[in-house]
ZABA-249137 format. One record per residue (C-alpha): y, x, z; residue number from 1; residue in one letter. Coordinates in nm, 2 decimals, padded with zeros to 4 digits. Layout:
# residues N
v=Y&u=X&w=Z&paba=NUM&lumpa=A
...
END
This chain:
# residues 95
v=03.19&u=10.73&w=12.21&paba=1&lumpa=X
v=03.06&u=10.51&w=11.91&paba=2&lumpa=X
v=03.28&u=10.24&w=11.81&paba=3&lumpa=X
v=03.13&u=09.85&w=11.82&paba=4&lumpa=X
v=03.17&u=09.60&w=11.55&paba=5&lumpa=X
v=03.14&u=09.24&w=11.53&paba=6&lumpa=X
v=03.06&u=09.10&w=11.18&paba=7&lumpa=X
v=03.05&u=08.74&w=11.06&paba=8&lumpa=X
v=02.97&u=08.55&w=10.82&paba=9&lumpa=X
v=03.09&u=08.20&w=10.79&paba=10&lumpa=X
v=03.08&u=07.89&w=10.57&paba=11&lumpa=X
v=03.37&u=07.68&w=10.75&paba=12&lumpa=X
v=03.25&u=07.28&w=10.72&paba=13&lumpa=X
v=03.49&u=07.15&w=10.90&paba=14&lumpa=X
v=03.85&u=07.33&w=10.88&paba=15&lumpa=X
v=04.08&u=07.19&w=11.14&paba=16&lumpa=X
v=03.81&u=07.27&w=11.41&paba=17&lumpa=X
v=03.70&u=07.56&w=11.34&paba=18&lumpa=X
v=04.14&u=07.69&w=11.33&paba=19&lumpa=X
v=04.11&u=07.53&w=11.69&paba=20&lumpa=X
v=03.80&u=07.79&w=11.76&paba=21&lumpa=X
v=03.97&u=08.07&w=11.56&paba=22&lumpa=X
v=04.28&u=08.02&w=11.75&paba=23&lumpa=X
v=04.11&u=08.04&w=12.07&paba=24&lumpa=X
v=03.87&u=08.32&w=11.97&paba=25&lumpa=X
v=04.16&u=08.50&w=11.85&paba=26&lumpa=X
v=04.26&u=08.51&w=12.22&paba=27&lumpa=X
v=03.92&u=08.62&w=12.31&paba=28&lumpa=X
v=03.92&u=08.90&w=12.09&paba=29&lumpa=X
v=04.30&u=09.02&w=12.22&paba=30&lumpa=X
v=04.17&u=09.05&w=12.59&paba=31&lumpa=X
v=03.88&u=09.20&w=12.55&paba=32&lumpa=X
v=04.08&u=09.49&w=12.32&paba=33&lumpa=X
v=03.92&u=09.40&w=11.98&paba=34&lumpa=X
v=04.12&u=09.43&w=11.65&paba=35&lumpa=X
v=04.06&u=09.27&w=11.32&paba=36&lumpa=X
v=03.96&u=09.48&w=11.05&paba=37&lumpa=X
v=03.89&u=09.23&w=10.81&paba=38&lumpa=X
v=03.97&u=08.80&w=10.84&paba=39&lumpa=X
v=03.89&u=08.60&w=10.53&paba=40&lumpa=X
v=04.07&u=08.76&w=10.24&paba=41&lumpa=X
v=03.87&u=08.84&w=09.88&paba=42&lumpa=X
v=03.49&u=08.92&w=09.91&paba=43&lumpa=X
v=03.18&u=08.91&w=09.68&paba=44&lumpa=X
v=02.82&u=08.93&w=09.70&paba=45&lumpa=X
v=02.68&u=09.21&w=09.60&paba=46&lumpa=X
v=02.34&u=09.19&w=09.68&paba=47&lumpa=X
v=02.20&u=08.88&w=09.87&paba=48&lumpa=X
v=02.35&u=08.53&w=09.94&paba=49&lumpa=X
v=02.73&u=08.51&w=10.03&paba=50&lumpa=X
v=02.95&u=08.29&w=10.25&paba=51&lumpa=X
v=03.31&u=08.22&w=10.18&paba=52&lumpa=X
v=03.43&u=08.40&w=10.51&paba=53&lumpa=X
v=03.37&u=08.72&w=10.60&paba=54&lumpa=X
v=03.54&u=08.88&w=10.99&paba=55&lumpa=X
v=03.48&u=09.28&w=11.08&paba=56&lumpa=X
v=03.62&u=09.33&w=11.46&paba=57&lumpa=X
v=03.65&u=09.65&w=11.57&paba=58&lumpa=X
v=03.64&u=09.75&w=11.92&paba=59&lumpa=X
v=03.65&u=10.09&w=12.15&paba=60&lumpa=X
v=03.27&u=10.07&w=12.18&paba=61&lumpa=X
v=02.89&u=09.91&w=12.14&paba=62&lumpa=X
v=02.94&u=09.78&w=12.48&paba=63&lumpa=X
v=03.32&u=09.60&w=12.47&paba=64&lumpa=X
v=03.21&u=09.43&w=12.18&paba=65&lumpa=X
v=02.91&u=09.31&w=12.36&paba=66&lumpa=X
v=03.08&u=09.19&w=12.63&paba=67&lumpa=X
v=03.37&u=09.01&w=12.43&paba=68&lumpa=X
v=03.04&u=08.84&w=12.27&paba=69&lumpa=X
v=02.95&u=08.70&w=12.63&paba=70&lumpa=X
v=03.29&u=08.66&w=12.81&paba=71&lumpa=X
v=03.38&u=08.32&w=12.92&paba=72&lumpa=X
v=03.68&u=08.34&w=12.67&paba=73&lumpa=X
v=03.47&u=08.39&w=12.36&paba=74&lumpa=X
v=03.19&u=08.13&w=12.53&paba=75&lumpa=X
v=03.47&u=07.86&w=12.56&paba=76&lumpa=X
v=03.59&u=07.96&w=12.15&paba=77&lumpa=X
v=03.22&u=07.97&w=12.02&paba=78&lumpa=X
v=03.24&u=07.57&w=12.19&paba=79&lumpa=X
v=03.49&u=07.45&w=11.98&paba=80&lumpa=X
v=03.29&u=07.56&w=11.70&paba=81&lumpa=X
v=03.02&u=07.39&w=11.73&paba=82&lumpa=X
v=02.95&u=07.23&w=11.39&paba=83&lumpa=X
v=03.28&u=07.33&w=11.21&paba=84&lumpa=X
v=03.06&u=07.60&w=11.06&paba=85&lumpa=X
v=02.74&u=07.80&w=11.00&paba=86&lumpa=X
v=02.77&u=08.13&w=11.08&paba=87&lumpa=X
v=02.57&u=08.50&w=11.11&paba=88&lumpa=X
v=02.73&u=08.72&w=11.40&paba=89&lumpa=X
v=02.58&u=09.07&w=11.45&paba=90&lumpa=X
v=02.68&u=09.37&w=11.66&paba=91&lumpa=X
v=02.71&u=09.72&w=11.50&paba=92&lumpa=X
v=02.78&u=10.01&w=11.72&paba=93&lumpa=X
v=02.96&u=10.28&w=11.43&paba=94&lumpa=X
v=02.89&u=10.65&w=11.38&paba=95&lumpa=X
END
């Protein structure tokens, strides 16, 4: 079965609530059997506009990540933040 991947890509506006939402989505992603791949770190554009924060999660397939997306875990996380930051989520499912 094809793996699923979450990836963002944030511009943090407000830093101390958007560690409160990382902290919690952090849980979020732990339960629902996800795995970080890439958090932050060095990135460039190299085609197209960037943003300063770039997350890959992993997860066992399309589906889990899907439903990490919509638990009540990540819901409560993607609450906390609300205006800390802009952000583009998609769902990949890998080859």
């Amino acid at each position: 079965m094809p793996k699923g991947y979450v990836i963002s890509r944030v511009d943090i506006k407000d830093p101390a609530a958007y560690a409160k939402y990382a902290e919690a989505a952090g849980k979020a992603i732990a339960a629902s059997g996800g795995r970080a791949l890439a958090r932050g770190g060095r990135s460039e554009a190299l085609e197209g506009p960037a943003r300063k924060r770039n997350v890959v999660l992993e997860f066992d397939s399309y589906e889990a990540a899907k439903a990490y997306y919509h638990s009540a875990e990540y819901q409560a996380a993607k609450a906390l933040r609300e205006g800390a930051a802009d952000m583009e989520m998609v769902l990949v499912e890998g080859v």
